[in-house]
SEDORO-326625 format. One record per residue: x, y, z of N, C-alpha, C in turn; residue in three letters. Coordinates in steps of 0.05 Angstrom, whole numbers, plus 32768, in hexadecimal, padded with zeros to 4 digits. Example, Ala and Ser with C-alpha at 12.3 -4.5 7.8 and 13.67 -1.06 7.14 Angstrom:
! residues 2
+--------+---------+------+---------+----------+-------+--------+---------+------+---------+
! n_east ! n_north ! n_up ! ca_east ! ca_north ! ca_up ! c_east ! c_north ! c_up ! residuo !
+--------+---------+------+---------+----------+-------+--------+---------+------+---------+
!   8108 !    7F8E ! 809C !    80F6 !     7FA6 !  809C !   8108 !    7FBE ! 809C !     ALA !
!   8101 !    7FD3 ! 808E !    8111 !     7FEB !  808F !   8102 !    8001 ! 809D !     SER !
+--------+---------+------+---------+----------+-------+--------+---------+------+---------+
! end
This chain:
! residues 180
+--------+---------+------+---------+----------+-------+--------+---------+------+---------+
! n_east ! n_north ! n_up ! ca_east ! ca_north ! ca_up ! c_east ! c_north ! c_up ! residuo !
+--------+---------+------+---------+----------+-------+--------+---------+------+---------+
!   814D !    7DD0 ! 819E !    8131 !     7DD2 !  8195 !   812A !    7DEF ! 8192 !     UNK !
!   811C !    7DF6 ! 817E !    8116 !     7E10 !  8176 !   80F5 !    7E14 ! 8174 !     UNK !
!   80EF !    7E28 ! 8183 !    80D0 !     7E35 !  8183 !   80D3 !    7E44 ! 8173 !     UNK !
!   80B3 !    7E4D ! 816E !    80AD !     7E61 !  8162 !   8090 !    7E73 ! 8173 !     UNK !
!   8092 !    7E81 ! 8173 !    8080 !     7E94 !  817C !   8078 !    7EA4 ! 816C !     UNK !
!   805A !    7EA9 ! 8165 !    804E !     7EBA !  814F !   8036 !    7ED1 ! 8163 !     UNK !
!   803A !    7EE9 ! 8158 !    8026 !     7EF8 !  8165 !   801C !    7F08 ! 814A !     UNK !
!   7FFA !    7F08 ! 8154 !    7FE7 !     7F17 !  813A !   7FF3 !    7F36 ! 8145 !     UNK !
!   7FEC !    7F45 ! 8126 !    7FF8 !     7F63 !  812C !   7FE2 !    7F6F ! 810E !     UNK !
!   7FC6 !    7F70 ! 811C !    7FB2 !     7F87 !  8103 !   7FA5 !    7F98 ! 8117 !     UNK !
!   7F85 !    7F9B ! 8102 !    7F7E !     7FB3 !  8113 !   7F6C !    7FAA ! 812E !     UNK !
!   7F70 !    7F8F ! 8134 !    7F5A !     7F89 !  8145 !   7F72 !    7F82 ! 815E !     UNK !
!   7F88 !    7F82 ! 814E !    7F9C !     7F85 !  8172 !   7F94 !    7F9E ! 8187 !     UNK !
!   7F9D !    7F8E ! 819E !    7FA1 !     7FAB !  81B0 !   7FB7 !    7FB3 ! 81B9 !     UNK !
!   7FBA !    7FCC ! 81B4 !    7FD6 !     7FD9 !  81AC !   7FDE !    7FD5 ! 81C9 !     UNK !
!   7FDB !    7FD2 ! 81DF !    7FDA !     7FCA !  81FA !   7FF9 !    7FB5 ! 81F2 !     UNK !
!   7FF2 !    7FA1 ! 81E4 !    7FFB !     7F8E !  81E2 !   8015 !    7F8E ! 81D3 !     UNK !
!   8013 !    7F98 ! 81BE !    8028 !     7FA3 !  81AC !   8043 !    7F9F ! 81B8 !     UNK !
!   804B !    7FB9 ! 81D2 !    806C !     7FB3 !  81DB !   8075 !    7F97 ! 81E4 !     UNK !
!   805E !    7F85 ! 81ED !    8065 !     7F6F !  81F2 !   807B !    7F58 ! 81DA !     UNK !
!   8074 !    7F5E ! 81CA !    807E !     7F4D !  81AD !   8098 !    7F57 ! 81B2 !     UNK !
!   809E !    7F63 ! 81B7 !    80BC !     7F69 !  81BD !   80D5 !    7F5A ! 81D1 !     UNK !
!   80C6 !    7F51 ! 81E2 !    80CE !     7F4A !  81FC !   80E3 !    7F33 ! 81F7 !     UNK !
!   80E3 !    7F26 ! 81E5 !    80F9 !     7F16 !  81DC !   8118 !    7F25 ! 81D7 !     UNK !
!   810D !    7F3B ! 81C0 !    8124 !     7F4B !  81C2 !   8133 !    7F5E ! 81D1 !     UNK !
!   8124 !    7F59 ! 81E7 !    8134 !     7F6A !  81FE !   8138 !    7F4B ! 8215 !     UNK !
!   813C !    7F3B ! 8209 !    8148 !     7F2E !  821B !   8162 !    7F22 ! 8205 !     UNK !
!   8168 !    7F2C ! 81F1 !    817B !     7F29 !  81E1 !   816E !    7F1A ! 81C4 !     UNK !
!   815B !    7F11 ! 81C6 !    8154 !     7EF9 !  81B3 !   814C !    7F0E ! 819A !     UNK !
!   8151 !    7F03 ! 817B !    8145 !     7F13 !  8165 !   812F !    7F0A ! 8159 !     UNK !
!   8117 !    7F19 ! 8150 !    8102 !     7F11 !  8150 !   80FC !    7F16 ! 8130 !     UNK !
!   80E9 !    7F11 ! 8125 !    80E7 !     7F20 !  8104 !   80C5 !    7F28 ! 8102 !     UNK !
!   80C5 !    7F31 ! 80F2 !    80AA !     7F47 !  80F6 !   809D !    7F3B ! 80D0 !     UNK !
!   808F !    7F2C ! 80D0 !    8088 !     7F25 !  80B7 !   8071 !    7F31 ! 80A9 !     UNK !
!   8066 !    7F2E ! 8090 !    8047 !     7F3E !  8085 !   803F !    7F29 ! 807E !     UNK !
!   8026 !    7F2B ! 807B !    8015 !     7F19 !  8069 !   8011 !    7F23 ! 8055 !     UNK !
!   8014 !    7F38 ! 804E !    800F !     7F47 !  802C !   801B !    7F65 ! 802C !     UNK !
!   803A !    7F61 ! 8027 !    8045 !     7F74 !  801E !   805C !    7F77 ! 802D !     UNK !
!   8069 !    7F8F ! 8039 !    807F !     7F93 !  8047 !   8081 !    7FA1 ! 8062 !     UNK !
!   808B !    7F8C ! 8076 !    807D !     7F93 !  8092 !   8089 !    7FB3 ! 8095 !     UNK !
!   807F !    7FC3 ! 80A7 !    807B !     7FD5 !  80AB !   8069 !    7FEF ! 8096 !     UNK !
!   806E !    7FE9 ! 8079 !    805E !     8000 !  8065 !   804B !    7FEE ! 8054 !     UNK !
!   8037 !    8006 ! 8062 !    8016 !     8005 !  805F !   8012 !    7FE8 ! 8074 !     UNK !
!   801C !    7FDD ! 808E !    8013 !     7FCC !  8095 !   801A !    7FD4 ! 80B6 !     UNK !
!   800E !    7FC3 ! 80C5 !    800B !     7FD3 !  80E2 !   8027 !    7FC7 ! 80F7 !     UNK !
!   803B !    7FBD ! 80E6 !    804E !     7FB1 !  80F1 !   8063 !    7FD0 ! 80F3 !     UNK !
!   805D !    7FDD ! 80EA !    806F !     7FFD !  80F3 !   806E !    8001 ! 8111 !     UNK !
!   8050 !    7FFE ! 811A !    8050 !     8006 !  8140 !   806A !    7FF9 ! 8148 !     UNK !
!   806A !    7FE0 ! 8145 !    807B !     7FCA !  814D !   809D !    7FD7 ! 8146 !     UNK !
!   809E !    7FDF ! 8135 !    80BD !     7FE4 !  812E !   80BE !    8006 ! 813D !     UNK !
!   80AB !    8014 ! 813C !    80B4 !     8022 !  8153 !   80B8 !    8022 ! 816A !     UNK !
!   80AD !    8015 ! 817C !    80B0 !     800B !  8191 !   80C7 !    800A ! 8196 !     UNK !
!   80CF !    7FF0 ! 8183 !    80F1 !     7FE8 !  8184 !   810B !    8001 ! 8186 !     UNK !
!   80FA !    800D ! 8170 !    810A !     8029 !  816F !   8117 !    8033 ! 8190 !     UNK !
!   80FC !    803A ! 819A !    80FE !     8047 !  81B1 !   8101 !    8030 ! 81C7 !     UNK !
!   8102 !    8016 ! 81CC !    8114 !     800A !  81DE !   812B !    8007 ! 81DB !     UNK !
!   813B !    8011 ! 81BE !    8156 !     800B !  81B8 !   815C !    7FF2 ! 81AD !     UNK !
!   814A !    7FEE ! 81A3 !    814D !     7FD1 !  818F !   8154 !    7FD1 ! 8173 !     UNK !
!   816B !    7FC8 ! 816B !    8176 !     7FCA !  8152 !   8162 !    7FBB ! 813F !     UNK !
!   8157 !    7FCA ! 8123 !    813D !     7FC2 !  8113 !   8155 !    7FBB ! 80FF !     UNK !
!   8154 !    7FA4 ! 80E9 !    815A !     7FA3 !  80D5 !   8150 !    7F93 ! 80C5 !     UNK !
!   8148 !    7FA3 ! 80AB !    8136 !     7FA8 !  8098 !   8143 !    7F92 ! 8088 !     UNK !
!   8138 !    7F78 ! 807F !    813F !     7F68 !  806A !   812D !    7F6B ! 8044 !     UNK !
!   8133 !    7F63 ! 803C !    812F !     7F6F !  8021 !   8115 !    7F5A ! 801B !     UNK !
!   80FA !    7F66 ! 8010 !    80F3 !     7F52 !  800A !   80E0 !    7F61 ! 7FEF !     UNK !
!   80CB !    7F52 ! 7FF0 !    80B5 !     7F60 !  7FD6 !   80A9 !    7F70 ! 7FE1 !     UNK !
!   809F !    7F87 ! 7FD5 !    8092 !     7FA6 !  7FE1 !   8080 !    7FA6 ! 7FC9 !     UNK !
!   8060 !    7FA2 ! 7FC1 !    804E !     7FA9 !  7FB3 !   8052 !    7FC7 ! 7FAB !     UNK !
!   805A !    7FD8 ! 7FB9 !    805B !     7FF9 !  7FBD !   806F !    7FFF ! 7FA4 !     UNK !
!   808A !    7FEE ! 7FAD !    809F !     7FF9 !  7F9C !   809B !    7FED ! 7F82 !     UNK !
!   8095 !    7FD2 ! 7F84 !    8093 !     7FCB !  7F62 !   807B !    7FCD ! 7F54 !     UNK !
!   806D !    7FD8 ! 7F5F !    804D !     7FE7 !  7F4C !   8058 !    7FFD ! 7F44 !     UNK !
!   8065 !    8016 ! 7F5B !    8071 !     8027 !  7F4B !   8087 !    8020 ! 7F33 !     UNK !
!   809E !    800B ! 7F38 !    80A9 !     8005 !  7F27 !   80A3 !    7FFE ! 7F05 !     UNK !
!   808D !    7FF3 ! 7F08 !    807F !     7FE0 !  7EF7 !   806E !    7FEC ! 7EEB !     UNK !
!   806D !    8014 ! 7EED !    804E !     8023 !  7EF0 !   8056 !    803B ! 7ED2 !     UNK !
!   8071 !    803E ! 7ED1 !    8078 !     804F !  7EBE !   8077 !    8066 ! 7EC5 !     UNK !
!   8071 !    806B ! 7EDF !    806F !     8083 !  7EE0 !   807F !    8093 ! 7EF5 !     UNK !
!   8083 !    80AA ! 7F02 !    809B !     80BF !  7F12 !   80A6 !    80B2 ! 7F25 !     UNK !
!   80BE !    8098 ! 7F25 !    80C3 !     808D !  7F3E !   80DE !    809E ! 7F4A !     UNK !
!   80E0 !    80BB ! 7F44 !    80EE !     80C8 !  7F52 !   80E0 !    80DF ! 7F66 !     UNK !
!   80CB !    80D9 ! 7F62 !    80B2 !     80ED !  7F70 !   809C !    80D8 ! 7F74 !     UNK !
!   8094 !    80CC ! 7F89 !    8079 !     80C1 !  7F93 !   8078 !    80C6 ! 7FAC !     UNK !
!   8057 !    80C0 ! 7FAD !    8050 !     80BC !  7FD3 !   8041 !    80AF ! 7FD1 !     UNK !
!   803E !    8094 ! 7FE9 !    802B !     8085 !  7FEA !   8019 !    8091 ! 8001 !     UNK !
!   7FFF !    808B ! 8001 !    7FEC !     8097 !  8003 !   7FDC !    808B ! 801F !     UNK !
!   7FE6 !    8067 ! 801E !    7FCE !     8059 !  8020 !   7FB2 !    805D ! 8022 !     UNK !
!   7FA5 !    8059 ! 802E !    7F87 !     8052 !  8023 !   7F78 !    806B ! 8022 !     UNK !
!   7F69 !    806F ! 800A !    7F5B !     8082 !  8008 !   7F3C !    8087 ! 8024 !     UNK !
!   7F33 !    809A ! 8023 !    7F0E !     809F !  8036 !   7F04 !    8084 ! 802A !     UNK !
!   7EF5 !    8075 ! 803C !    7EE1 !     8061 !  8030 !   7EC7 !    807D ! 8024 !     UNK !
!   7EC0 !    8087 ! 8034 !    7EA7 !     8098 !  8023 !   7E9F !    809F ! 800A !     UNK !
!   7E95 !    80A0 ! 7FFC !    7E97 !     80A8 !  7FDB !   7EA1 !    80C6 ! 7FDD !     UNK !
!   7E99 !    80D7 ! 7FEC !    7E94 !     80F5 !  7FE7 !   7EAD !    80FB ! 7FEF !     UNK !
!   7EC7 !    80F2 ! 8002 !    7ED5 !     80FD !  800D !   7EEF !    80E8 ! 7FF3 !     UNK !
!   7EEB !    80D7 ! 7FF2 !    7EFE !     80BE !  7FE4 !   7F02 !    80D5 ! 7FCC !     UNK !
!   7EEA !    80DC ! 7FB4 !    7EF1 !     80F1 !  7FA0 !   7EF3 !    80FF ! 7FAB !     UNK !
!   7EF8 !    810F ! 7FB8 !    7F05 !     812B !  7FC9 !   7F25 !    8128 ! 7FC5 !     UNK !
!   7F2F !    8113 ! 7FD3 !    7F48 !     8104 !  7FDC !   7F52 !    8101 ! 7FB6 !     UNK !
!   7F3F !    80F3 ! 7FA8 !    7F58 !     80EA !  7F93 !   7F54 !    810B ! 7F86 !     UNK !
!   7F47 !    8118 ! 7F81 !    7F45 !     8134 !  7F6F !   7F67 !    8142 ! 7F7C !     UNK !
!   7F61 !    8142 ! 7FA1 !    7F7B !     814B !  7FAA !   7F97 !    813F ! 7FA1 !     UNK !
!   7F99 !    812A ! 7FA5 !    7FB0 !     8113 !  7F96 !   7FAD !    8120 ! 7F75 !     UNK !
!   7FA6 !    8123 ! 7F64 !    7FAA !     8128 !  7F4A !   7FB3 !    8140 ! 7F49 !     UNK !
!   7FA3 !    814D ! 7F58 !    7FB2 !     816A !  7F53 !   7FD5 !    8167 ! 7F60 !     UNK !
!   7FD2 !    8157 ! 7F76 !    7FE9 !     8161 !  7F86 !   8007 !    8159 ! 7F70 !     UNK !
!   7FFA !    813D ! 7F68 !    8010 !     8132 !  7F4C !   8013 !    8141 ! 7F35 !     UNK !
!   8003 !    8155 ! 7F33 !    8009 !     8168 !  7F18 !   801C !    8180 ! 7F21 !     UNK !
!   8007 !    8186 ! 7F3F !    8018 !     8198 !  7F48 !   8039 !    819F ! 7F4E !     UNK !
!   8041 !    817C ! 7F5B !    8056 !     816E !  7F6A !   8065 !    8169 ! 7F51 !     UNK !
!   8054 !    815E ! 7F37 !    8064 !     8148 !  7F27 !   806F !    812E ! 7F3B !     UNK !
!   8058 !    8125 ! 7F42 !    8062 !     810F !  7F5D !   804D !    80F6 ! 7F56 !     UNK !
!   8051 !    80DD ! 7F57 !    8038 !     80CB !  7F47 !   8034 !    80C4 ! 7F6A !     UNK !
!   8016 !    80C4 ! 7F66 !    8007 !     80B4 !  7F84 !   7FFC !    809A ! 7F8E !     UNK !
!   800B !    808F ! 7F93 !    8000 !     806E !  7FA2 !   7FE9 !    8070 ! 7FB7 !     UNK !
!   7FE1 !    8055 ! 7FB7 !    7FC8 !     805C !  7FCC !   7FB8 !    8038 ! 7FC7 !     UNK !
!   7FB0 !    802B ! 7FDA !    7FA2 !     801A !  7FD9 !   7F87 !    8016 ! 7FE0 !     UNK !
!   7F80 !    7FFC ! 7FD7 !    7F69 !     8001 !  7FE3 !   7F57 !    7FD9 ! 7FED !     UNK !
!   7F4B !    7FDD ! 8008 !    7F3D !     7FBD !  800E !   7F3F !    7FB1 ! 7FF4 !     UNK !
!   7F43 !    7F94 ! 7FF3 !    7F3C !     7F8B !  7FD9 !   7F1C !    7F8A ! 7FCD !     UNK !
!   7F14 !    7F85 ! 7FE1 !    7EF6 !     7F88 !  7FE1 !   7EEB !    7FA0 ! 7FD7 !     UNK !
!   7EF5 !    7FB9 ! 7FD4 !    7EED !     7FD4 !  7FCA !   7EF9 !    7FDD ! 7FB5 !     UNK !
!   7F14 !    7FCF ! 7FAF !    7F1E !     7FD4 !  7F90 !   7F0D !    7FDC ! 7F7F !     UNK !
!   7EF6 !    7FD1 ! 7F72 !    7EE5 !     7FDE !  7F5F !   7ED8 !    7FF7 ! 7F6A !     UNK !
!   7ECD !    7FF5 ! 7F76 !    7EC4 !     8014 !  7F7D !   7ED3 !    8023 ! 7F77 !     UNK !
!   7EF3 !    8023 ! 7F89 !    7F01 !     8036 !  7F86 !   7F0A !    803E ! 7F66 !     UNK !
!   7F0C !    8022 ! 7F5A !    7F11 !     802D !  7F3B !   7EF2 !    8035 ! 7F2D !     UNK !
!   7EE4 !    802C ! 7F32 !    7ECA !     804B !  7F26 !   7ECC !    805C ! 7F22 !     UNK !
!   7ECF !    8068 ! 7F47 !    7EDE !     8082 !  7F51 !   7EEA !    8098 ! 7F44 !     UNK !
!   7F01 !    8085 ! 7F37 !    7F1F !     808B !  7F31 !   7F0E !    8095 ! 7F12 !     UNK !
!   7F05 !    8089 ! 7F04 !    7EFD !     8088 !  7EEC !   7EEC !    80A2 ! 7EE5 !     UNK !
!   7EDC !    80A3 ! 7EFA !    7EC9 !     80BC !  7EF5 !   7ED0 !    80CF ! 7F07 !     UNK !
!   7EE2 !    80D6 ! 7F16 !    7EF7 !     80EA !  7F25 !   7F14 !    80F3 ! 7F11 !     UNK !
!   7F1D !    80E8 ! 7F0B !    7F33 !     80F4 !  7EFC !   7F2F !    8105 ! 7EE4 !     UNK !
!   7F40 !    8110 ! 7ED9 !    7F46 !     811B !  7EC7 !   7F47 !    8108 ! 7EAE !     UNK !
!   7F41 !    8105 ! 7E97 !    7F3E !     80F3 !  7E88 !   7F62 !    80E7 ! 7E7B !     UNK !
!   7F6E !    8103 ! 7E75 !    7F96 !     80FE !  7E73 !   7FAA !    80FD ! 7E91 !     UNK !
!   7F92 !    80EB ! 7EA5 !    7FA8 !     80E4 !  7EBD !   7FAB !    80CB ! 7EBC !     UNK !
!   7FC4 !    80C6 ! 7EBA !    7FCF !     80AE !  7EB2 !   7FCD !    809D ! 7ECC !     UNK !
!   7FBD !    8085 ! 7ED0 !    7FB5 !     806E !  7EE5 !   7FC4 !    8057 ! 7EE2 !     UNK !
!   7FCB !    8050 ! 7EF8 !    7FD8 !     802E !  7EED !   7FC9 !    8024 ! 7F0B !     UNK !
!   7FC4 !    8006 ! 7F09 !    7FBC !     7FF4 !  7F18 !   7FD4 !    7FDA ! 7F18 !     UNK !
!   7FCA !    7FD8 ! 7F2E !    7FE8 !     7FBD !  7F36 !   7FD7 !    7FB1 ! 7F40 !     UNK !
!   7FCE !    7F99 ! 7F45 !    7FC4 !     7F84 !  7F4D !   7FD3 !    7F68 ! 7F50 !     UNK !
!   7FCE !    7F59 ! 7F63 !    7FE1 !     7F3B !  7F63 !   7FFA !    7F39 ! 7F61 !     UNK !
!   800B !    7F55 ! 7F67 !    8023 !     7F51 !  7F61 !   802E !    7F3C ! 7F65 !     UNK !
!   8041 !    7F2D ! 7F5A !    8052 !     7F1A !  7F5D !   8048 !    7F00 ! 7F5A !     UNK !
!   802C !    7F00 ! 7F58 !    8019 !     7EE6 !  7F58 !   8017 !    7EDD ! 7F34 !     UNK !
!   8010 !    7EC4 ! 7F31 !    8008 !     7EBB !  7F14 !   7FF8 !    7ED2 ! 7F0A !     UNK !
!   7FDF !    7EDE ! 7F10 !    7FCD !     7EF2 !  7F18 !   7FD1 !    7F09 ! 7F0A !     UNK !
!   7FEF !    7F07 ! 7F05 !    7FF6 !     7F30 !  7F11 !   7FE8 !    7F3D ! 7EF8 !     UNK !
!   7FE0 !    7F57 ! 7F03 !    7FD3 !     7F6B !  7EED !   7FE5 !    7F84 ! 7EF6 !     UNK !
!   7FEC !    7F85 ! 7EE4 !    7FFA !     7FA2 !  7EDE !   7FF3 !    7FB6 ! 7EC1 !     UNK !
!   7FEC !    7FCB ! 7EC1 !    7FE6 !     7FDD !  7EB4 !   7FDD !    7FFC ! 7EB9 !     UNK !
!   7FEB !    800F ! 7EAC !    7FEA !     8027 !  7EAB !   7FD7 !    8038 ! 7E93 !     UNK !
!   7FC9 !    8048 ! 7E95 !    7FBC !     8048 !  7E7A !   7FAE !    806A ! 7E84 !     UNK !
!   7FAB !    8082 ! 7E6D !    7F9F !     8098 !  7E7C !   7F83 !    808B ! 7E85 !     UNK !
!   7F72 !    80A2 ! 7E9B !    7F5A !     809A !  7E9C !   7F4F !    8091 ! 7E81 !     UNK !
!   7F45 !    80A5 ! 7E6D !    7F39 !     80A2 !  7E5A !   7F3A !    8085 ! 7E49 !     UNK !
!   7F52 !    8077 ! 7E4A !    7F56 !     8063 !  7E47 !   7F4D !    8044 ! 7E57 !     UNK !
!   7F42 !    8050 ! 7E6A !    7F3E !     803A !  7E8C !   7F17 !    8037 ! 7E82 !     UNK !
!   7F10 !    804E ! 7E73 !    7EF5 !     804A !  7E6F !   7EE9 !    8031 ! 7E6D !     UNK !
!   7EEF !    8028 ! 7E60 !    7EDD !     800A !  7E4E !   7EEF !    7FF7 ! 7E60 !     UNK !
!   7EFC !    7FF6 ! 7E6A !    7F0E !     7FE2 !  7E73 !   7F00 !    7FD5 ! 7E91 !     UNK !
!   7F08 !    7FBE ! 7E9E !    7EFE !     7FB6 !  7EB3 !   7F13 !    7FA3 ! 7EC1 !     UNK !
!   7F21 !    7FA6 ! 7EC5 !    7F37 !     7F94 !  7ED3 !   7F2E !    7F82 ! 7EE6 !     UNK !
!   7F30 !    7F6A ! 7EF0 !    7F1E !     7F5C !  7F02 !   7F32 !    7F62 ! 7F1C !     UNK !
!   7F26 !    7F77 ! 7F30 !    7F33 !     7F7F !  7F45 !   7F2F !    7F76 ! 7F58 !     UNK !
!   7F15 !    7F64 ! 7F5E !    7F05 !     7F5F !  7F75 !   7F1A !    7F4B ! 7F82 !     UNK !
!   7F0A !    7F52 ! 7FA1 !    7F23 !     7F3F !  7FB1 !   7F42 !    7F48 ! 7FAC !     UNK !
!   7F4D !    7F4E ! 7F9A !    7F69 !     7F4B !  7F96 !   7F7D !    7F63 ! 7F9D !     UNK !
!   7F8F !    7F62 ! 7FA8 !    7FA6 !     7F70 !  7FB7 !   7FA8 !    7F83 ! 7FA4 !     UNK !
!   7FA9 !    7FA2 ! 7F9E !    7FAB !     7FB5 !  7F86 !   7FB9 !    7FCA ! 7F9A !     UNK !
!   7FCB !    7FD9 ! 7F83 !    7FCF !     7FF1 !  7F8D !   7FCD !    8009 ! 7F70 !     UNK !
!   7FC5 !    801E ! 7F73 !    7FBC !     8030 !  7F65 !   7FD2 !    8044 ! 7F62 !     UNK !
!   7FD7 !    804F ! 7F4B !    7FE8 !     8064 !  7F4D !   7FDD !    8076 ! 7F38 !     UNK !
!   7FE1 !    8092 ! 7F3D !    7FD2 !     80A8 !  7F2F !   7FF3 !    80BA ! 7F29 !     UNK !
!   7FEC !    80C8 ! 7F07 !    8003 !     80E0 !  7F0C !   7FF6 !    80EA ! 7EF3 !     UNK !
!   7FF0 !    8106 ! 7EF5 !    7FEE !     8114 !  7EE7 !   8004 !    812C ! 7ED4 !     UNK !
!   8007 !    812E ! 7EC6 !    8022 !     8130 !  7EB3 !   8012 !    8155 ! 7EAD !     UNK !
+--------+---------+------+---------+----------+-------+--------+---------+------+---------+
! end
């Protein structure tokens, strides 16, 4: 007979708790570390957890699965030999355009395109933002629903994002900026 044991791992855990999830694997047993939206450890809080392991001497191995990160860049047209993901921008208005002005420059500067997400719940804002913060020839792509019936994928300069309205709300997006 086979159990299963599940433990929550967001921001309302207490990190108190955290090395405990381990305790299987130090009694030999292997455990797996799953996401609910995307790829455990990047941009999700299952990294604490694999360090830990690190430092009890617990062998981590990484199985292959879907990464929103890599196939928005993939799927984005744009520098996938130079990126950085970002994750989430300032919620504030005043500091959020601060942050993307820095990111544009740094991709012109770098020649490096910039990932960065955002709540699904704030997606539009953030693309307002984006719209009336950029440079009008910085080339934007939005990823949304990857992998879902859903999916929105498109790259387009700002100037081009004008009239446009993508239905973002609620929905999983990741943003990528590169200025050429």
């Amino acid at each position: 007979q086979s159990s299963l044991i599940l433990f929550s791992l967001n921001k309302f855990t207490n990190p108190l708790e955290v090395p405990s999830y381990l305790e299987e694997c130090l009694k030999g047993n292997s455990v797996g570390l799953l996401s609910d939206a995307g790829c455990p450890g990047v941009a999700d809080p299952g990294a604490e957890v694999v360090k830990i392991a690190h430092r009890k001497n617990i062998k981590v191995i990484p199985l292959v699965g879907p990464s929103s990160i890599l196939l928005a860049m993939m799927s984005s047209g744009m520098n996938g030999q130079n990126f950085a993901f970002n994750g989430y921008l300032p919620i504030e208005k005043g500091a959020r355009k601060s942050k993307i002005k820095q990111l544009e420059r740094r991709s012109f500067d770098e020649n490096q395109s910039q990932l960065f997400i955002e709540t699904p719940y704030r997606n539009e804002k953030l693309f307002i933002d984006l719209k009336a913060t950029l440079t009008p020839t910085t080339n934007l792509c939005i990823a949304a629903d990857i992998t879902l019936p859903s999916e929105y994928i498109k790259t387009l300069m700002v100037k081009d994002w004008k009239n446009q309205q993508p239905d973002l709300h609620k929905k999983p997006a990741i943003f990528i900026i590169h200025k050429d």
